[in-house]
N, C-alpha and C positions, 0 to 999 in steps of 0.2 A: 714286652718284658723289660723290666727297668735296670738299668744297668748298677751292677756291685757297685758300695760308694768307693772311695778311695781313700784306704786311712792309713796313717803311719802310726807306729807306738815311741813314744818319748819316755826314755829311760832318766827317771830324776836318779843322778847321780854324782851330785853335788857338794853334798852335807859334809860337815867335817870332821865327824866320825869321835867326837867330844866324849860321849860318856863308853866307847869301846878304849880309848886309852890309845889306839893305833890308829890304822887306817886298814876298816872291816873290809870293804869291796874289792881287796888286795889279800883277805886270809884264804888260804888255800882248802876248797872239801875234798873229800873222800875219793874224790876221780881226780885231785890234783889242779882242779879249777879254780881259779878266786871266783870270787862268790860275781862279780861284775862283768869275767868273760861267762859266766854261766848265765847270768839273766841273758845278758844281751844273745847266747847262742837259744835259749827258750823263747827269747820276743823274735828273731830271725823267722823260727820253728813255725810260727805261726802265720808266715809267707807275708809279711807287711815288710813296709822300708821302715827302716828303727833309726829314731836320733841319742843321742844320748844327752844330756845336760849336764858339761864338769866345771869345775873351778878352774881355775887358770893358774893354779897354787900346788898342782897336783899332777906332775907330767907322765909318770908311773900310771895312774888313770888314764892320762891320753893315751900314749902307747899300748894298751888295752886295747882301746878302739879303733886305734892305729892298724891295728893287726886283724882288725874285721872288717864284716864288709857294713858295718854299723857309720854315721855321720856324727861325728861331735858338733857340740854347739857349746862353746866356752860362753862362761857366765863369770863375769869379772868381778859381780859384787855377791858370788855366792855366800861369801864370809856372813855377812849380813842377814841371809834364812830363807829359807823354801820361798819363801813370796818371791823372794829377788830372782833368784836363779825361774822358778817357772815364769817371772813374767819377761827376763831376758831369752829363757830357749824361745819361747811360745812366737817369740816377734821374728826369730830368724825361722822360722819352719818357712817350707816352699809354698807356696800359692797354690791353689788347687785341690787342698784335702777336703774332704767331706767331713773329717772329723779326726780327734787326736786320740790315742789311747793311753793316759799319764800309768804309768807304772812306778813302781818306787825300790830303787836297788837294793833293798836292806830289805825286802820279802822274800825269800827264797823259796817258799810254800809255790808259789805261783807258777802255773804248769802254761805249757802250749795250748795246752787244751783250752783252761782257763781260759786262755788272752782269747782262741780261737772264740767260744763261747759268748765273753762280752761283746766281742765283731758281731757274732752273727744280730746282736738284736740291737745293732745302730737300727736310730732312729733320729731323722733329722730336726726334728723339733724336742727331743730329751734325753736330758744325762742319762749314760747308761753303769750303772755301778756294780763290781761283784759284792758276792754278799755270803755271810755263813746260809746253812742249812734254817735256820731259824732268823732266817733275815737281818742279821746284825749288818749295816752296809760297809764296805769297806776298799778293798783295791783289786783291780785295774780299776780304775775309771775314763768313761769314754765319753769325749766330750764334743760333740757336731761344732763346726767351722763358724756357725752364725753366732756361738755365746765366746769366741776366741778373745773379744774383745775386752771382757771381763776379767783376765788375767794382766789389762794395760795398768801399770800403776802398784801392782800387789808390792808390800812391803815387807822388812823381817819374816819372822817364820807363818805369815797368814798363807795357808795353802789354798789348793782348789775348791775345798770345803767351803774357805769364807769369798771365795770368786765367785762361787756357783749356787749360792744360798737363793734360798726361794725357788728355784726351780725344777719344776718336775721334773724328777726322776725313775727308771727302771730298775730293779731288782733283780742280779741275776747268782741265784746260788751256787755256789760254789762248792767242792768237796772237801769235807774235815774242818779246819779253821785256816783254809788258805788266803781269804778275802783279808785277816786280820792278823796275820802271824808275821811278825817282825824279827828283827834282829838288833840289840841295840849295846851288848853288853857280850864281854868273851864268855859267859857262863850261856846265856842263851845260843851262843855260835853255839858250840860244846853239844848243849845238847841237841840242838838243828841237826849236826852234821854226825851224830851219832844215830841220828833217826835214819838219817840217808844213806 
């Protein structure tokens, strides 16, 4: 019998929340949660050890994590865009995972379940990506420990997409448009957290 791999999920929680006008990952939903103690309590949910990836600009975030049983990983030149921050978290992650599960804190769509689901179909030779019902691909994304290195060097806002290019990947659908539903703007919060 082969043993479960061993993966953690890295919460990109970085960005600097430019076109919301505030600081999103700090607005409070419907149960009173910011929207960033709530991811990080739905990636918990899903029994992996969670990192998170914050600016260092942003203490109010730390304390977030501060207060869970989540690991921060400051990322000094998050100012700079998605590429910096994931290729600064990705180098301080521990030794020993099988694979990483990138999630993106400004998805609130994305359930336990979800994250559960993309786990189950690690595979250590291919990305494994959620995806709509009609295969649009989108977030979490799970990325096995042998392509880590791909993320050495990422600049400005090039994310995993352009780290991970060319490589096969898995498909794994997801329910409603969770794979793809963002938050980027207070009309979009508004109606997210009127859904919920």
């Amino acid at each position: 019998m082969t043993a479960a791999p061993t993966l953690a999920i890295l919460i990109m929680a970085a960005g600097q929340s430019r076109r919301m006008g505030r600081d999103k990952l700090l607005l409070r939903g419907p149960d009173g949660q910011t929207m960033l103690q709530d991811r990080i309590a739905t990636a918990m949910a899903a029994g992996h050890r969670v990192f998170v990836a914050l600016p260092t600009d942003r203490p109010d975030r730390l304390r977030v994590v501060q207060a869970s049983a989540a690991t921060p990983l400051p990322c000094p030149n998050a100012a700079q865009g998605l590429g910096h921050s994931l290729s600064e978290a990705v180098r301080q992650l521990p030794s020993g995972l099988d694979g990483i599960v990138i999630m993106l804190a400004d998805m609130p769509a994305i359930s336990s379940d979800d994250l559960s689901r993309v786990c189950a179909a690690f595979d250590p030779d291919r990305v494994v990506r959620g995806a709509t019902a009609d295969r649009v691909p989108g977030h979490p994304v799970l990325v096995p420990s042998r392509f880590f290195a791909r993320f050495d060097g990422l600049v400005g806002d090039c994310g995993a997409q352009i780290a991970l290019k060319g490589l096969t990947d898995h498909l794994v659908p997801l329910p409603n448009k969770n794979a793809i539903s963002d938050v980027d703007t207070l009309a979009e919060w508004k109606i997210w957290s009127n859904q919920h």
